[in-house]
C-alpha positions as CSV (number, residue, x, y, z in Angstrom):
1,X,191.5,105.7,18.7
2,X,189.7,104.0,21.7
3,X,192.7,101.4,21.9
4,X,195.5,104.0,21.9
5,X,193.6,106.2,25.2
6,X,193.3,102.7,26.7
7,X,196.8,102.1,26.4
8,X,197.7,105.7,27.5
9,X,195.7,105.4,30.7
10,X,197.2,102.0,31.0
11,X,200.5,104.0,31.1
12,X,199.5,107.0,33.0
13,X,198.6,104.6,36.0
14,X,201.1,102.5,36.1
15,X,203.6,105.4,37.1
16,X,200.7,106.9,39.4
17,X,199.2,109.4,37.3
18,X,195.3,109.5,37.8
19,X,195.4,107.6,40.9
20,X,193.5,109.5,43.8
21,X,194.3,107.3,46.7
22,X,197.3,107.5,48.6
23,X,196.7,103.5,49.5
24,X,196.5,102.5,45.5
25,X,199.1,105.3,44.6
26,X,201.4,103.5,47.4
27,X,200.7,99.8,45.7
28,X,201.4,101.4,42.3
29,X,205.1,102.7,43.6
30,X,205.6,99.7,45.8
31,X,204.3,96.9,44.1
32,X,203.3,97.4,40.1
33,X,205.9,99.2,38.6
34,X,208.5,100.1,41.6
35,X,211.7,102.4,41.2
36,X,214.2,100.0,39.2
37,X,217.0,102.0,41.0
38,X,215.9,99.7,43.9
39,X,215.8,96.2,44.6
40,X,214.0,93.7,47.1
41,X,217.3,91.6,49.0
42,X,215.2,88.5,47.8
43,X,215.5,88.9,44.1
44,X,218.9,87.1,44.0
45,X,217.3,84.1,46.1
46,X,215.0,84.1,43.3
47,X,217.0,84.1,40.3
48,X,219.3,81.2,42.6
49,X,216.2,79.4,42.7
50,X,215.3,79.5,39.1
51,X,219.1,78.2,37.8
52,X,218.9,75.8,40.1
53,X,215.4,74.7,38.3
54,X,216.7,74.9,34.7
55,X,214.0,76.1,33.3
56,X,213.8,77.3,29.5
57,X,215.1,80.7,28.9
58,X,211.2,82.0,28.2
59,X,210.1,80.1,31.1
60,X,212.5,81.6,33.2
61,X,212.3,85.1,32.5
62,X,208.4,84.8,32.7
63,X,209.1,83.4,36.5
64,X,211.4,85.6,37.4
65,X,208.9,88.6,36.9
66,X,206.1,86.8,38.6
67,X,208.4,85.6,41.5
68,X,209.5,89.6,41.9
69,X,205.9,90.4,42.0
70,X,204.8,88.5,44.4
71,X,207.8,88.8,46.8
72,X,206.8,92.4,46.5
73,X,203.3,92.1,47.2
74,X,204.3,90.0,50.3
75,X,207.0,92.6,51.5
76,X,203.9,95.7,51.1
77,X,201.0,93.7,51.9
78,X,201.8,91.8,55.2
79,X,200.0,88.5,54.8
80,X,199.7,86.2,57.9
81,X,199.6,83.6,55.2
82,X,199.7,82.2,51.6
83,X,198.4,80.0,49.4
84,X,200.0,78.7,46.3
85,X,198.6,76.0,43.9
86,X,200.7,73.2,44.4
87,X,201.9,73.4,40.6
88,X,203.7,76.6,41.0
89,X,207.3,77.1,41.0
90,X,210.2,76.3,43.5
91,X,211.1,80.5,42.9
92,X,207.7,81.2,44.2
93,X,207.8,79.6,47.9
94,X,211.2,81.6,48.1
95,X,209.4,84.8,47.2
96,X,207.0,84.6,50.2
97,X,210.3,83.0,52.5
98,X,212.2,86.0,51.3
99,X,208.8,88.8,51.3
100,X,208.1,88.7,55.2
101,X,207.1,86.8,57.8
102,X,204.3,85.1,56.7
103,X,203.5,81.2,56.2
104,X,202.5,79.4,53.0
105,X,198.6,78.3,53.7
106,X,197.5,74.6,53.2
107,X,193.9,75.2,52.4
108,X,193.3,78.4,50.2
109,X,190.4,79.4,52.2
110,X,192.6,80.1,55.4
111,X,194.9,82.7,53.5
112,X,195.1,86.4,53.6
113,X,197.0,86.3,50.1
114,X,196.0,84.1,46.9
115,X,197.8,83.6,44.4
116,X,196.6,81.7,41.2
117,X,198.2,81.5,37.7
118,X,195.9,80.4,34.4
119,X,192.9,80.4,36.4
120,X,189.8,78.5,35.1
121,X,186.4,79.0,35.0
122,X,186.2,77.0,38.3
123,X,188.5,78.9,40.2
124,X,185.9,82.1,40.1
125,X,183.7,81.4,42.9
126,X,186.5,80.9,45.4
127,X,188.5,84.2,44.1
128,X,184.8,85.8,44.7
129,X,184.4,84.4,47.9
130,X,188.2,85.0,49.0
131,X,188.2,88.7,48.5
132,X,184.9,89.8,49.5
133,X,186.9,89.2,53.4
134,X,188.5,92.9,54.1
135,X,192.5,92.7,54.3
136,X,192.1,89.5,52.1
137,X,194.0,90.0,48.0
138,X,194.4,87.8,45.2
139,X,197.1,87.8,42.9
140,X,196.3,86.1,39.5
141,X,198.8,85.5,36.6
142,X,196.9,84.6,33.5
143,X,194.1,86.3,34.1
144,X,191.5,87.8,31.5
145,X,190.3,91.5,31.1
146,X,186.7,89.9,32.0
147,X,188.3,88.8,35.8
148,X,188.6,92.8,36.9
149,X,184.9,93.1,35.8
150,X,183.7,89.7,37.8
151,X,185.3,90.6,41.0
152,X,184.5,94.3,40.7
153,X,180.9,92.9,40.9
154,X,181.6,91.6,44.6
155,X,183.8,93.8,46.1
156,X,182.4,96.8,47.8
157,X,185.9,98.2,48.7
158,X,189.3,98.2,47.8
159,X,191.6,98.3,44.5
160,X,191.8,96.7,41.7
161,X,195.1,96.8,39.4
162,X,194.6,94.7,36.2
163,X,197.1,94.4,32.7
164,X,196.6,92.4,30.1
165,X,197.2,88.8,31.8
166,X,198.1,90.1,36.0
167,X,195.6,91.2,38.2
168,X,196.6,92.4,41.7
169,X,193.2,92.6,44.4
170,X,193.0,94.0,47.8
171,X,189.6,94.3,49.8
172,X,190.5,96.8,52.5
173,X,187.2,98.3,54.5
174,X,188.4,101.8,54.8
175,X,188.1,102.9,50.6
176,X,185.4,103.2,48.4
177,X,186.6,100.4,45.2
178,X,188.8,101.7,42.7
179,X,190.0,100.0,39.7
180,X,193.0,100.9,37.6
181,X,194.5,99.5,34.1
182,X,198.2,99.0,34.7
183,X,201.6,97.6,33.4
184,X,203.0,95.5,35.5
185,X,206.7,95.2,35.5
């Protein structure tokens, strides 16, 4: 029974329900599960990207949504700057071109927007250290259930949006921290 209300809620927040704050309600609409009736102008640069890659059909479709996610966290969040590992995908560097204006970061510690995917152990203490800086957020593909708990530990402020393997972090002084189970799209 548990399971089922978890994945109710899960539901319920991903389209907005039960979120109080107009912020988190905003990233919800915007950037977790936005209106399909719409589309970002960069999405086609990404999918160009991806053929051009030739990826496996599973590998592509699985880049293709993180690609879109990201490109809309960089259109809705504004990062000066971002840092991607250096194994991430050609589709990814043309979702932060195509996001905003923004530059991809050398050195992850000089970023306003990190994005990891499969995170280790190792990785925690930066992620920690990264978003405890107000108007800093991580975006993590691969991430465990336990990683929302970890950072909720640090964070004095902000939102937290967590599914079952994206998590989506922004420290922002000016809100108590909330954290919400979502789909992402």
């Amino acid at each position: 029974m548990s399971r089922f209300i978890k994945q109710l809620n899960r539901w319920r927040h991903s389209r907005g329900f039960g979120v109080h704050s107009p912020y988190a309600y905003h990233l919800v609409c915007e950037i977790v599960r936005p209106d399909p009736r719409y589309g970002y102008y960069g999405y086609r640069d990404i999918e160009r990207a991806i053929l051009e890659a030739r990826m496996s059909s599973s590998e592509e479709s699985r880049c293709i949504r993180r690609a879109c996610l990201l490109l809309r966290c960089v259109a809705n969040l504004h990062p000066a700057s971002v840092w991607l590992p250096s194994s991430s995908a050609p589709c990814m560097s043309v979702a932060v071109a195509k996001g905003g204006n923004c530059q991809l970061s050398v050195k992850p510690e000089e970023c306003e927007l990190m994005v990891l995917s499969e995170p280790g152990v190792e990785d925690i203490d930066s992620m920690k250290r990264h978003i405890v800086t107000h108007g800093h957020s991580l975006l993590v593909f691969g991430a465990g259930v336990g990683l929302a708990t970890e950072l909720g530990k640090v964070m004095k402020d902000g939102v937290i949006f967590y599914g079952l393997s994206t998590l989506l972090a922004v420290s922002r002084s000016d809100m108590p921290l909330v954290t919400h189970a979502v789909n992402f799209s």
